[in-house]
SEVEXPA-63568 format. One line per 5 residues: number of its first residue (from 1); for each residue x, y negated, z negated of C-alpha. Coordinates in steps of 0.02 Angstrom, whole numbers, plus 50000, padded with zeros to 5 digits. Each point is the difference from the previous one (the first is absolute). Layout:
<bazas>
NUM) X:Y:Z  ... $
</bazas>
This chain:
<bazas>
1) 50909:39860:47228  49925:49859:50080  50171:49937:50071  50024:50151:50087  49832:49988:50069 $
6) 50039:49848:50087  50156:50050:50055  49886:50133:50102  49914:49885:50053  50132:49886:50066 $
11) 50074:50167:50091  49841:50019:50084  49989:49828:50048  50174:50010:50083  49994:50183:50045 $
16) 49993:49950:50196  50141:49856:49994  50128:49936:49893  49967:49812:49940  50180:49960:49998 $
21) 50139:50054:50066  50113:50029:49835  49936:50151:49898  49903:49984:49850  49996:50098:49854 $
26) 49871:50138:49996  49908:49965:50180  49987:50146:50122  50116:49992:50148  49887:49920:50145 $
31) 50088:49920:50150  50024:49807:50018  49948:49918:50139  50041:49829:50040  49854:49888:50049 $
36) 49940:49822:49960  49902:49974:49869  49871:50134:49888  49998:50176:50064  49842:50016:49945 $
41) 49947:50141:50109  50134:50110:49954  49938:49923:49809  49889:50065:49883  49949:49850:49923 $
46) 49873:50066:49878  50127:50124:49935  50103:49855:49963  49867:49876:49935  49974:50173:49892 $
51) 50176:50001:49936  49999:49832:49969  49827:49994:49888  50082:50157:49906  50186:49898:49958 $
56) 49916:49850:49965  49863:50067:49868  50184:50120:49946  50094:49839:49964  49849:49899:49902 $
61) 49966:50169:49892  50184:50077:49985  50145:49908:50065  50157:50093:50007  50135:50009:50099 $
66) 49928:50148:50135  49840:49879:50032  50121:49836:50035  50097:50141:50113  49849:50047:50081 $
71) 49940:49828:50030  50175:49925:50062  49982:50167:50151  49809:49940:50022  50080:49840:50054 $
76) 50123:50047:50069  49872:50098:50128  49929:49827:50013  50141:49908:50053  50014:49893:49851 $
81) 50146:49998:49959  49998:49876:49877  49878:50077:49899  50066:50181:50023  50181:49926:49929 $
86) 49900:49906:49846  49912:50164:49968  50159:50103:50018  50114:49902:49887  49851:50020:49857 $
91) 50026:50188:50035  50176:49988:49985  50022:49898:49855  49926:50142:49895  50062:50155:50104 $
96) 50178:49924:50051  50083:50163:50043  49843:50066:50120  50073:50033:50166  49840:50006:50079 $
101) 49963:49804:49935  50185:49944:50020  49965:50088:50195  49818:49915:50010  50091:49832:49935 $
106) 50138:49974:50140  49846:50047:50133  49914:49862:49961  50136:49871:50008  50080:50077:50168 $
111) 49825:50008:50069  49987:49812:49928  50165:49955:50098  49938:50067:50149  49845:49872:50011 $
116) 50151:49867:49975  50102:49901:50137  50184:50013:49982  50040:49923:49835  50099:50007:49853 $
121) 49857:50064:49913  49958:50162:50131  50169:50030:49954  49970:49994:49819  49871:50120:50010 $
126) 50071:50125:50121  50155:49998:49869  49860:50013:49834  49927:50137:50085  50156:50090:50037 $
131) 50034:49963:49817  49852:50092:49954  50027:50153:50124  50175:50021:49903  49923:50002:49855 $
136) 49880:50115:50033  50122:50118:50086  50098:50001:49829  49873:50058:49914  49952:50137:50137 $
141) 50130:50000:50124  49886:50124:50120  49863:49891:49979  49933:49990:50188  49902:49854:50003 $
146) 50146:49906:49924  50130:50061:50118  49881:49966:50161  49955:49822:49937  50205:49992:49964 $
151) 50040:50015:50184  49864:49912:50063  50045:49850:49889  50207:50019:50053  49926:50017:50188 $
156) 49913:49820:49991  50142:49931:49892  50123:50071:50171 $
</bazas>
C-alpha cells in the first residue's frame, strides 16, 4: 500500500539517526544523537520529502485512520509536535484501542513538553503522555515502544 511505502521511506530517511529520542511506532532502531538543530547529514531528506508527497496525496484520496497514523510519525520526525499530536488524535478517534497510535500519541506530547520551560503545562503533557503509554500497555502489555517511552516519560517526570 502506499502508506507502507512511505513508511519505507521514512525508515530510510532515518536509517542513520533517530529524530527523537522517544521511540516511534514502526521506525527502524537508529541511534540518537544529540545535536543542535537539523541533522541533516545523517538525513535523507528526499526520502522524507518522498514520504511526505506519498501521506499527503494518501490523506486527500483515502483518509483513514493508518494515513493520519502515518502522518502524526512524519511529524513527529519533523519535530512538530503540534501537528504530529493533531494528526494523531484524528488517528485515534477512529482506531481508539491501537497501541501503536495511543504509543505514537503520548510521543508527541512528551516530545512537546520537552521543547517547554518548567510549567504546569510540561507537566500536563508528560502526565497525557504517560496516560497514553498506559493505555497502550493495556492493550499490549509487551508492547516495546510503549514500555521504553513509559520509562523515559517516569525518568523526566523524576
Amino acid at each position: 500500500t502506499n502508506t507502507e511505502l512511505a513508511l519505507n521511506s521514512l525508515n530510510k530517511a532515518f536509517e542513520r539517526t533517530r529524530p527523537v529520542q522517544s521511540r516511534i511506532t514502526n521506525f527502524d532502531y537508529a541511534p540518537f544523537s544529540q545535536l543542535r538543530g537539523e541533522n541533516d547529514d545523517k538525513i535523507d531528506v528526499s526520502a522524507r520529502n518522498r514520504a511526505e508527497r506519498i501521506l499527503l496525496d494518501e490523506e486527500a484520496e483515502n483518509p483513514s485512520p493508518e494515513v493520519f497514523h502515518s502522518l502524526g510519525r512524519l511529524h513527529l520526525s519533523k519535530k512538530e509536535f503540534d501537528e504530529a499530536a493533531k494528526q494523531l488524535e484524528k488517528a485515534q478517534r477512529l482506531a481508539p484501542q491501537s497501541p501503536e497510535i495511543l504509543s505514537d500519541t503520548g510521543t508527541a506530547y512528551l516530545e512537546k513538553s520537552k521543547t517547554l520551560p518548567e510549567s504546569e503545562k510540561k507537566i500536563e503533557l508528560q502526565s497525557q503522555a504517560l496516560e497514553s503509554f498506559d493505555k497502550a500497555l493495556e492493550q499490549n502489555p509487551r508492547f516495546l515502544p510503549a514500555l521504553f517511552n513509559r520509562a523515559y516519560c517516569l525518568q523526566l517526570l523524576n
